[in-house]
Each structure stands twice: as C-alpha cells, then as structure tokens.
C-alpha positions as CSV (number, residue, x, y, z in Angstrom):
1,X,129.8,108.7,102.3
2,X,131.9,111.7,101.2
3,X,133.9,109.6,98.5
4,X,130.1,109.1,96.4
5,X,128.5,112.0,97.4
6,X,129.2,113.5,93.5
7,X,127.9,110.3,92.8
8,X,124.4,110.6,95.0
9,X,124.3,114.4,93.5
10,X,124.3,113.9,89.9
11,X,122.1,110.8,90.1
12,X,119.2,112.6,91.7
13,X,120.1,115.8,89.6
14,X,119.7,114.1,86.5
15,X,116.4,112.0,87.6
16,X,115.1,115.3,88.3
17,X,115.6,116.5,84.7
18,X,114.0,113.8,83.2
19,X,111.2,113.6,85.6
20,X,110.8,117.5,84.6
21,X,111.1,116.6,80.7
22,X,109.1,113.5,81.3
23,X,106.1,116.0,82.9
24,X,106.0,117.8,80.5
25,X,105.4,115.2,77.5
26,X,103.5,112.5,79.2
27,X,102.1,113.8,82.2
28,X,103.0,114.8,85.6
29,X,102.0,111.9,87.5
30,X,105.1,110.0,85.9
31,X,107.3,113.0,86.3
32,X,106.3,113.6,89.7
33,X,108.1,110.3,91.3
34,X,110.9,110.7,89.2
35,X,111.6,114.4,90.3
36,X,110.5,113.5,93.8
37,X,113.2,110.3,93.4
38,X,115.8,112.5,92.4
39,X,114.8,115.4,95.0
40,X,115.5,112.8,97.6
41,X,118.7,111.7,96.3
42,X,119.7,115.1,96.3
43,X,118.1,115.9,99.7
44,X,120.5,113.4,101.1
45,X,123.2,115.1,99.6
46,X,122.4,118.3,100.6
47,X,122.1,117.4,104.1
48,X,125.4,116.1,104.4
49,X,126.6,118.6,103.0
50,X,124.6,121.1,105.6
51,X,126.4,119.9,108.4
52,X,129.4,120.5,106.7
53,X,129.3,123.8,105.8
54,X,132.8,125.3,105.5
55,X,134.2,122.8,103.3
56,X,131.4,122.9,101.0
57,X,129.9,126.6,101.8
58,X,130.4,127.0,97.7
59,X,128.3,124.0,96.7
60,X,125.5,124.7,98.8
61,X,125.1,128.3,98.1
62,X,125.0,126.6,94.2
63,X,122.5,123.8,95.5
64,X,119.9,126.0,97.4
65,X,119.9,128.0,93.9
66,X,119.3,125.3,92.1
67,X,117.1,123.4,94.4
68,X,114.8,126.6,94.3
69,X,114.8,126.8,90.4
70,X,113.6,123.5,90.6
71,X,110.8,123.9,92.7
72,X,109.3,126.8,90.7
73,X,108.7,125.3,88.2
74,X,107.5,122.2,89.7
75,X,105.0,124.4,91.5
76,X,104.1,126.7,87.7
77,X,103.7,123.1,85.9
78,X,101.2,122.0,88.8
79,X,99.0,125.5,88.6
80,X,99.4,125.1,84.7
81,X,98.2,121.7,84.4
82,X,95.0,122.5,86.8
83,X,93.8,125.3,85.0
C-alpha cells in the first residue's frame, strides 16, 4: 500500500479538480460523482496515512487543509446553484 499511496493521492486529487471544473460548466450532477470519486480515493489515502501519523504528520496537516478547501466550495456551489 505505502509504495502507491502518491499514486491513490494524486489520482483522487486530480478527479476532484475536474469534477469541480466539470460543475461548474455542465452541471453539478456530473461533477458531483467525479469529486465524490476522487474524495474517496483520497479518503483512502488519508486514512492510511491517519494511522500513521508521525511519518506523515506533514502531509496530513497539508491534506486536512486542502480537504477542507475543497469542501467549501463544494458546499458554496450547492447553496449557489439552489438559489
């Protein structure tokens, strides 16, 4: 697991970024799976590298930024689009 976990990450990062950019020109129903895709992805990653904190205590403090970044404006496209 450890030797693809760059792998894993920047898969589900960049499905994320297209699901985002995909949102916003055609619609979130399309975007939503891809983000939600790559959210996973990254999830799994993320997890891993939970339980193993101090060799990656840099990474994750970069991932829960990121990972929260995300979300926002995931959440200010969805209040967008209803209004």
């Amino acid at each position: 697991m450890k030797r693809y976990l760059r792998e894993i990450e920047v898969s589900g990062l960049i499905l994320v970024i297209i699901g985002i950019m995909s949102s916003w020109i055609w619609g979130s129903q399309y975007g939503g799976w891809l983000c939600g895709v790559g959210m996973l992805l990254w999830l799994i990653t993320f997890v891993y590298k939970a339980f193993h904190w101090n060799e990656y205590a840099r990474e994750n403090r970069q991932n829960i930024i990121i990972l929260l970044i995300a979300i926002l404006i995931l959440f200010l496209q969805m209040i967008i689009r209803l209004n």
